[in-house]
C-alpha positions as CSV (number, residue, x, y, z in Angstrom):
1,X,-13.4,36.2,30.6
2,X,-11.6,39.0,28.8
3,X,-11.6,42.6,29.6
4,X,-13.7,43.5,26.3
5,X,-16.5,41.2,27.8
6,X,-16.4,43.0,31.1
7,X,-16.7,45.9,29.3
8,X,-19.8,44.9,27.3
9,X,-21.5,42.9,30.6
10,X,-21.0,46.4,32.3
11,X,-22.8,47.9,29.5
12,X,-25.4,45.8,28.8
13,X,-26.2,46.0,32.5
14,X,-26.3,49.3,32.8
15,X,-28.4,49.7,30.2
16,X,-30.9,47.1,30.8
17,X,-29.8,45.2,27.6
18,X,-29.7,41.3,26.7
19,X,-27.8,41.9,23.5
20,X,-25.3,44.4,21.7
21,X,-24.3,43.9,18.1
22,X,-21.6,46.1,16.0
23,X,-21.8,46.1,12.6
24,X,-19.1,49.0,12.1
25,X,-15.8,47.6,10.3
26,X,-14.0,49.1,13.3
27,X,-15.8,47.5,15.8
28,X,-16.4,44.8,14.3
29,X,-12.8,44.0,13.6
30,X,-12.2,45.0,18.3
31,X,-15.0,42.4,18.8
32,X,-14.9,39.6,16.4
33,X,-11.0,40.0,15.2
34,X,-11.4,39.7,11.4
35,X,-12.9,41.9,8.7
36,X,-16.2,42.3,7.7
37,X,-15.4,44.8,4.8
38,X,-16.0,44.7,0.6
39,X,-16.8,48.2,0.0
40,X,-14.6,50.1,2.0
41,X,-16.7,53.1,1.4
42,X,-19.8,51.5,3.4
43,X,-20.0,52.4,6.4
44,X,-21.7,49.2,7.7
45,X,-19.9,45.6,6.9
46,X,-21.7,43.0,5.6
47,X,-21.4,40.6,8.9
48,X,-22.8,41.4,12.6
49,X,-21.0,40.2,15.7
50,X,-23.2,40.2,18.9
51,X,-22.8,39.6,22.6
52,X,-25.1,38.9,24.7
53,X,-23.5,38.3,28.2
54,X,-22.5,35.0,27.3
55,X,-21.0,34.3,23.5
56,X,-20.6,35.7,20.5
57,X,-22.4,35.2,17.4
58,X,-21.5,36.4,14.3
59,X,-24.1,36.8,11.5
60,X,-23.2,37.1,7.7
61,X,-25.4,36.2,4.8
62,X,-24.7,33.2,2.3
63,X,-22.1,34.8,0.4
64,X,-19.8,35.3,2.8
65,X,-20.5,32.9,5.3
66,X,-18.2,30.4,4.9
67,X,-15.3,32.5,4.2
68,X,-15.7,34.5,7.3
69,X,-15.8,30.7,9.2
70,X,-12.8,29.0,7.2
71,X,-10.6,32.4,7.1
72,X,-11.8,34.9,9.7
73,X,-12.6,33.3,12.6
74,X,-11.6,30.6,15.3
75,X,-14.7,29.0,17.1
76,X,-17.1,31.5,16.7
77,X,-19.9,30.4,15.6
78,X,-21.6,32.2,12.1
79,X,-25.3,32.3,11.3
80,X,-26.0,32.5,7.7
81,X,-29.0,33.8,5.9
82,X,-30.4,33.9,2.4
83,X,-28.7,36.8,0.7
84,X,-31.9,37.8,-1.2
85,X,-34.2,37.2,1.8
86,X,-33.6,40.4,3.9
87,X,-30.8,42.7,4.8
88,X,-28.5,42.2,7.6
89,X,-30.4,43.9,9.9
90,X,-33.4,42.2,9.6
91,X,-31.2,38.9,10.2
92,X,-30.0,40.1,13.4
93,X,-32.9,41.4,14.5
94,X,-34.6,38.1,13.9
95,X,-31.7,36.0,15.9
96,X,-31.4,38.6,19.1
97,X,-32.0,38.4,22.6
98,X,-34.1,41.6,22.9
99,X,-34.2,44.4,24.2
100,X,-30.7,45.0,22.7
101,X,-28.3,48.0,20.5
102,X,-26.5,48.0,17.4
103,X,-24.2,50.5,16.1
104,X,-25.9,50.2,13.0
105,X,-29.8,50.3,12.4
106,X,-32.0,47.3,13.5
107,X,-35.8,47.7,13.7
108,X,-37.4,47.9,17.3
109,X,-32.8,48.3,18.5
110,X,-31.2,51.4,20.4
111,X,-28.1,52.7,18.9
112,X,-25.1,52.9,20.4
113,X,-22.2,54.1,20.0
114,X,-19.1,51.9,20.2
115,X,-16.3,53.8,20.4
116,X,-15.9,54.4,24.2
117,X,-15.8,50.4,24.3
118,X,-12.7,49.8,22.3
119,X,-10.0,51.0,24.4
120,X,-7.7,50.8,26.5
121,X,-5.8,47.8,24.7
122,X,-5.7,44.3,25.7
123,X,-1.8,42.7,25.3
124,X,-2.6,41.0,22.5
125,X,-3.5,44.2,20.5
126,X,-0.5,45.9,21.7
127,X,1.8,43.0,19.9
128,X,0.0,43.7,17.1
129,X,0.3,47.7,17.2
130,X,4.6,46.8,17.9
131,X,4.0,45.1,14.7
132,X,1.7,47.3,12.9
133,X,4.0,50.5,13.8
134,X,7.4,49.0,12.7
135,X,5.8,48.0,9.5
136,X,4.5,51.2,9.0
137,X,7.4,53.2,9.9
138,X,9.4,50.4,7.2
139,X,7.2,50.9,4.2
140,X,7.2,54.7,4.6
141,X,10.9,55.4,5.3
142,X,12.2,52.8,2.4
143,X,9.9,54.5,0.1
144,X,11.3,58.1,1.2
145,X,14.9,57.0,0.8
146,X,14.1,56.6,-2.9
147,X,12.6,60.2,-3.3
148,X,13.6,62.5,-6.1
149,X,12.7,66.5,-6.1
150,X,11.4,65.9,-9.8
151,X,8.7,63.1,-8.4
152,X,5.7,64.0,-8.3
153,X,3.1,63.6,-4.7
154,X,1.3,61.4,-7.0
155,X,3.9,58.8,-7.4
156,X,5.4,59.0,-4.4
157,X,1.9,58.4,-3.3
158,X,1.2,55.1,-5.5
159,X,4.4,54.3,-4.4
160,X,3.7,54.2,-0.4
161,X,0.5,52.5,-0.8
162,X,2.4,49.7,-2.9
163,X,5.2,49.3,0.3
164,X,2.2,49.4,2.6
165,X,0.5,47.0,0.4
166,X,3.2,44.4,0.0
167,X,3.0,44.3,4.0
168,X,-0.3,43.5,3.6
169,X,-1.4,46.9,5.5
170,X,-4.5,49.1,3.9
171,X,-3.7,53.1,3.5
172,X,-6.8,55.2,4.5
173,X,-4.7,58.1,4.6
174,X,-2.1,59.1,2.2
175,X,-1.0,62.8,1.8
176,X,2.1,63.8,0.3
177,X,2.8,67.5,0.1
178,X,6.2,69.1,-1.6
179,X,7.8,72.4,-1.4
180,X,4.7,74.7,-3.4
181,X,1.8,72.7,-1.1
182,X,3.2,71.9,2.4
183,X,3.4,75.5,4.0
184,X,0.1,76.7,2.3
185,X,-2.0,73.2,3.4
186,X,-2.7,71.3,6.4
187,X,-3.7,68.0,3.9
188,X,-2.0,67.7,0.8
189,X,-4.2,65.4,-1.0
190,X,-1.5,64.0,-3.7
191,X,-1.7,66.2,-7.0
192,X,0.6,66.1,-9.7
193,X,2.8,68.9,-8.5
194,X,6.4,68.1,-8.3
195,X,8.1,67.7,-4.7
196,X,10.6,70.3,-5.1
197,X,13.2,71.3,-2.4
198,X,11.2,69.1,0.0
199,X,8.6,67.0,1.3
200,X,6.4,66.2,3.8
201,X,5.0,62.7,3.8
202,X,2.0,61.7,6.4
203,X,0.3,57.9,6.3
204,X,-2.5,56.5,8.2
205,X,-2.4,53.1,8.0
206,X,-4.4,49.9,9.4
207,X,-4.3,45.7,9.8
208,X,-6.1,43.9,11.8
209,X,-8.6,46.8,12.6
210,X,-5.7,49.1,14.2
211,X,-4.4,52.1,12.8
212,X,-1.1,53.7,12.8
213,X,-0.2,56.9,11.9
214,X,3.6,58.7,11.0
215,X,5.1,61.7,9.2
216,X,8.5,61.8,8.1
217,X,10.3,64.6,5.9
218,X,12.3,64.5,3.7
219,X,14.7,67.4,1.7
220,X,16.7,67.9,-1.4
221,X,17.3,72.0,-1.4
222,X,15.3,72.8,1.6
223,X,13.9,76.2,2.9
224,X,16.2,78.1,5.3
225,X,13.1,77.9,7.7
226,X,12.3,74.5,7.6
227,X,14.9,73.1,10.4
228,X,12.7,75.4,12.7
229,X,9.4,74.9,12.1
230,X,10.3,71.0,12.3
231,X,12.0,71.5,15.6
232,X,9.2,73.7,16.9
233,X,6.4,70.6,15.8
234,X,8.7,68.1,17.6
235,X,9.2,69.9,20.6
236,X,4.9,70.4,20.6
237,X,4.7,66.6,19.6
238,X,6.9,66.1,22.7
239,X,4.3,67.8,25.0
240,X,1.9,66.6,23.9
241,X,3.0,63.2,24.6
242,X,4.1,64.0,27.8
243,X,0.6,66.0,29.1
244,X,-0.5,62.1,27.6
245,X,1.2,60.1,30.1
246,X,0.4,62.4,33.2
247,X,-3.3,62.2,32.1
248,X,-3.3,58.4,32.0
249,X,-1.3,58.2,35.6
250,X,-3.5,61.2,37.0
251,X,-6.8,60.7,36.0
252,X,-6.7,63.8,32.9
253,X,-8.9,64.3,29.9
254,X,-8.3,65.0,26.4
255,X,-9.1,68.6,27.4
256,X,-6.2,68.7,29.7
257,X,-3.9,67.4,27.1
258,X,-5.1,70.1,24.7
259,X,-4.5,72.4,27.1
260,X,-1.1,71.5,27.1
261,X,-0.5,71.9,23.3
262,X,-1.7,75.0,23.6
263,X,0.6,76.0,25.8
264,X,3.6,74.3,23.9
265,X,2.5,76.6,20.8
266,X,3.2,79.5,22.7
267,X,6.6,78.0,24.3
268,X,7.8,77.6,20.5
269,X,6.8,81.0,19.6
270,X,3.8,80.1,17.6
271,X,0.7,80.5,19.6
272,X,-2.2,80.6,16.9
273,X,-0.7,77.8,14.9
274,X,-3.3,75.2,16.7
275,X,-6.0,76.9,15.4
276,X,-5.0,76.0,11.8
277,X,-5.3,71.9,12.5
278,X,-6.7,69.5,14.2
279,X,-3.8,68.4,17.3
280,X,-4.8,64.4,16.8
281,X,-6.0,62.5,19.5
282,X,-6.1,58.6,21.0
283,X,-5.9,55.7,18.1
284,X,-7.1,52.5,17.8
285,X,-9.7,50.8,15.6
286,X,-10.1,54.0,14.0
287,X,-7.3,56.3,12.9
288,X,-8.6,58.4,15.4
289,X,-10.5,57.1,18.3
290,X,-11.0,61.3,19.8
291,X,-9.8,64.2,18.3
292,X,-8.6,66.8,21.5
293,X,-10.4,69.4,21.5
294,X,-10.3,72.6,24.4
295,X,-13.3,70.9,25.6
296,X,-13.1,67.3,25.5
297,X,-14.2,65.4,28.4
298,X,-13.0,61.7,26.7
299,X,-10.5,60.2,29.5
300,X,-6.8,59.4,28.6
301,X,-6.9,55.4,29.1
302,X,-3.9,53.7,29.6
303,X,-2.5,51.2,27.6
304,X,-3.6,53.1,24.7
305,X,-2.2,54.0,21.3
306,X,-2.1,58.1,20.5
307,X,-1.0,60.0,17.5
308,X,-0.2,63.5,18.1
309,X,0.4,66.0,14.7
310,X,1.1,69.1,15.1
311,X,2.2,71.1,12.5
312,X,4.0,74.6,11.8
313,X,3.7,76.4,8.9
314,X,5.0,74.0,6.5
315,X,6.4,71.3,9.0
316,X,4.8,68.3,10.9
317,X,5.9,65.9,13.8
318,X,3.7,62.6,14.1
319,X,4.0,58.9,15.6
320,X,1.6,56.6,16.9
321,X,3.0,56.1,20.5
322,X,1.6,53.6,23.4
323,X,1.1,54.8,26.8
324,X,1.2,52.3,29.3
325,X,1.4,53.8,32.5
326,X,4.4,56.0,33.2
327,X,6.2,54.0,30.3
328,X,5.8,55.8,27.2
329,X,6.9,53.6,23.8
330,X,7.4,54.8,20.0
331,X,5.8,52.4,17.8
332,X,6.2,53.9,14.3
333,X,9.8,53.3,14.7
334,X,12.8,51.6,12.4
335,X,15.4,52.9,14.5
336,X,17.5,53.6,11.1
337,X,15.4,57.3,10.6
338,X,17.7,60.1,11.5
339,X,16.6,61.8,15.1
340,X,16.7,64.6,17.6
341,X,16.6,63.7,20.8
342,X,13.5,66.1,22.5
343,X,12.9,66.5,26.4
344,X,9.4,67.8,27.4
345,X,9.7,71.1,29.8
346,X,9.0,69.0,32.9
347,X,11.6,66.2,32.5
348,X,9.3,63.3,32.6
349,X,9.6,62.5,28.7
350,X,12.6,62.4,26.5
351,X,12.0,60.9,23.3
352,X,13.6,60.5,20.0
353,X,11.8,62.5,17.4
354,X,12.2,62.0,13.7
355,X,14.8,64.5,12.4
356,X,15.1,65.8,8.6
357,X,16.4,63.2,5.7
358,X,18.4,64.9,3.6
359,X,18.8,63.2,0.0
């Protein structure tokens, strides 16, 4: 029995539940492994997976059905239903072992919310993040290497999402902002503004239900400030990854890795800048599993993806890396981006953090 069905038997017993069923495309892609998505503005999928201490069932109406069993899954079974007889809820509700939850609404169901159940990572997921990242970290830095100051965050964002695309990798998140819009916005939702004497380019990308996140920089006639403010986000980045690993070794909480970005602010000589964005948090099946926050009480699991961003006034640091116990790995890496080697203040992390690219 895997870990994710310990998980759910512990849940389902402590709740006094026969059944749980996720209808969420990010849970069900950590459940069921394979998409239940057309619209991927809905917040609810068009298939169900359940559990209830025993299998997993996977209901989809008539439409989708057989695509879900010849494409998507591997000897889970999928109950189909008439797609002008009911809604998917109905269908489940009609199928369940009761009393049971859903993280979508069910008639007579408890809700429940799944994202506490998806981490940390089994080893199968990590391969896929290893993957996931490198791919990422690919699409992104071959695009950058083709930047010219008179493009325009519009095309350079078409052009991501088409590098991303040919890897067969969706973009949630695309923000592209040049020299007028990076040190007066935290997002830079792609305009047609030219990139000017730099740029800062930020992707959140998923497969498979995992996301990956990574900003890299690149400049033609730079700022005199910018080598700075970059060094001073690394060096918070760095941190910030290292108040991660002692939290998963010692027990911590997202609260006590804020804590320590707050501090690393103030180290760098900027100690209001966290107030102007969020610091990121623990990734997964969502781009964002937790945000930190001062008060945060999720725990730091280990082995878990997390994707710190802190940014300075016009300059960002941001990787998805994997905590596995006192080992900390990179995954939005190519290896062929120019870096600066960072050192946290207590010697337990030093990590290569992407540097400039200067075109």
């Amino acid at each position: 029995m895997t870990s994710k069905h310990d998980r759910l038997d512990e849940f389902l017993a402590g709740n006094d539940l026969e059944a749980v069923w996720f209808a969420q495309p990010a849970s069900f892609a950590w459940l069921a492994d394979g998409r239940n998505v057309i619209d991927r503005r809905a917040p609810v999928g068009f298939a169900a997976v359940g559990y209830d201490g025993f299998e997993l069932t996977v209901v989809a109406d008539s439409i989708e059905a057989d695509r879900l069993r010849d494409e998507e899954f591997d000897g889970v079974p999928v109950d189909r239903y008439d797609w002008f007889d009911g809604s998917l809820a109905t269908a489940v509700a009609n199928r369940s072992r009761t009393p049971a939850a859903a993280d979508f609404d069910v008639p007579g169901f408890e809700r429940v919310d799944p994202s506490s159940l998806r981490h940390p990572l089994e080893p199968y997921e990590v391969e896929r993040y290893r993957e996931l990242g490198r791919e990422t970290a690919a699409a992104v830095e071959t695009v950058c290497r083709k930047l010219e100051s008179g493009d325009t965050e519009r095309e350079v964002a078409t052009a991501l999402r088409i590098a991303l695309g040919a890897r067969g990798i969706d973009a949630p998140v695309v923000l592209v902002g040049g020299e007028d819009r990076a040190s007066r916005y935290r997002h830079c939702v792609p305009t047609d503004t030219v990139l000017g004497g730099y740029a800062v380019i930020s992707v959140t990308a998923e497969r498979d239900g995992l996301h990956a996140s990574c900003s890299r920089t690149v400049a033609f006639d730079p700022p005199s400030w910018l080598p700075e403010r970059h060094g001073a986000a690394a060096s918070v980045e760095t941190e910030a990854i290292a108040a991660t690993r002692r939290a998963a070794l010692d027990g911590g909480t997202a609260a006590d890795v804020f804590a320590a970005i707050q501090d690393a602010y103030g180290n760098v000589g900027w100690p209001d800048e966290w107030r102007e964005h969020h610091q990121g948090g623990a990734a997964g099946y969502a781009g964002r599993e937790w945000i930190a926050t001062p008060t945060l009480d999720e725990p730091v699991t280990s082995p878990m993806a997390y994707a710190w961003n802190p940014t300075v006034e016009g300059a960002k640091s941001e990787d998805t890396v994997l905590v596995d116990g006192a080992a900390v790995e990179v995954l939005t890496s190519t290896g062929e981006w120019p870096t600066a080697t960072v050192e946290s203040r207590d010697g337990a992390v030093m990590i290569d953090r992407p540097g400039i690219l200067k075109l």
